[in-house]
N, C-alpha and C positions, 0 to 999 in steps of 0.2 A: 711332276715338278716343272715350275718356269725356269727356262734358262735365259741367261743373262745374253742383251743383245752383241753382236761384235761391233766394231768399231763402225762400221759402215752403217748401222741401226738396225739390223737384220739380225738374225739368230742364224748362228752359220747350220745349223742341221734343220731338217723340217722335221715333225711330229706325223707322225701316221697316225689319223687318228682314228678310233677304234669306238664305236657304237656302245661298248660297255663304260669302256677309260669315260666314255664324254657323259654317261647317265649316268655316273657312277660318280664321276666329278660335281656334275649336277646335285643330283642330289645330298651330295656333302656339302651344298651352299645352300640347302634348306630349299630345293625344291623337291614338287611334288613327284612321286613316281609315276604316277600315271600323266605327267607333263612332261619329263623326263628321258621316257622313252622316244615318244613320235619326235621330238626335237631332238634329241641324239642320232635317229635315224635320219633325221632331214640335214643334220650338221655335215654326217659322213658324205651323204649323196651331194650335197653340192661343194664341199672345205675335204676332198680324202687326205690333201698335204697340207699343213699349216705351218707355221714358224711357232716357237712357243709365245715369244708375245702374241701373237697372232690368234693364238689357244686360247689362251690366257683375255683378253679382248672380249672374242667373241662367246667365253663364258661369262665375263662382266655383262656384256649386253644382253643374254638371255636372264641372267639374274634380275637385272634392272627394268628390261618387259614384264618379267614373273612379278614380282614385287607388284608394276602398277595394273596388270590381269588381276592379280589378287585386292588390292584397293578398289576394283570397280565392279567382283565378280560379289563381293560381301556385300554389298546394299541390294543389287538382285538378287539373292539368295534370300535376304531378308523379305522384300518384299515378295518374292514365290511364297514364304512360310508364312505373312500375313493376308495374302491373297487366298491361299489355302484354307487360312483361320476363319476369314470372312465367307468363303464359299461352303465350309461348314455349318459356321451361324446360320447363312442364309438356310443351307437344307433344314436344319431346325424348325425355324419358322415357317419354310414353305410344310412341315408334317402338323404343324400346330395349326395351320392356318385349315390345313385340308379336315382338322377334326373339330372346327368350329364350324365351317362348310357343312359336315355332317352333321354336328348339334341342328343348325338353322332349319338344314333339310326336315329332318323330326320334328323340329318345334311350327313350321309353316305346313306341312302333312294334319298335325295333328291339329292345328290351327282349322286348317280346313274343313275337316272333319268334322270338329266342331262347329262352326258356321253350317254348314249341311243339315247335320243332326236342331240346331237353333231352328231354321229355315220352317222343319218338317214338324216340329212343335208349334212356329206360330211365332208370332212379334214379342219381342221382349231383348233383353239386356244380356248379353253375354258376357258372363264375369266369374 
């Protein structure tokens, strides 16, 4: 809970705050848990006393990071899945392309062969 400041603008008691209380806060404002965790461990290590406005603040301003991470973390996300989609197509076509490689090989083999065989017969029309 926030308490209300005292007259002086301050919160007369300071918050011990607590590595769960602060992920656990977190994540009842709609962030992620696995964002959740490392930043409630990095709130305690550098904020162990706070005031509750103070609390209170510096879980708005993790909200408000979270918020715009997640606005810019969605278009690359999207583009990994379309890069992805495209790095698929391409193996497609590099398998089609290596089985037309193959046809060609037989058909200029066999090509040859035929000219060979033309040669050892004598002059005329190969068709």
């Amino acid at each position: 809970m926030r308490e209300k400041p005292a007259a002086g603008g301050r919160a007369e008691r300071s918050t011990e705050v607590d590595p769960e209380r602060v992920r656990s806060d977190l994540e009842d404002l709609g962030i992620d848990p696995d964002f959740s965790r490392p930043v409630a461990e990095r709130l305690v290590a550098i904020a162990p006393d706070l005031s509750a406005p103070e609390y209170a603040a510096i879980l708005d301003g993790v909200t408000a990071a979270y918020s715009v991470h997640r606005e810019f973390a969605r278009p690359v996300a999207e583009r990994a899945r379309s890069g992805n989609e495209l790095h698929r197509l391409m193996e497609g076509c590099t398998g089609e392309l290596r089985k037309l490689d193959e046809g060609l090989q037989m058909l200029s083999a066999y090509l040859l062969r035929m000219c060979a065989l033309s040669s050892r017969e004598g002059p005329g029309n190969l068709h």
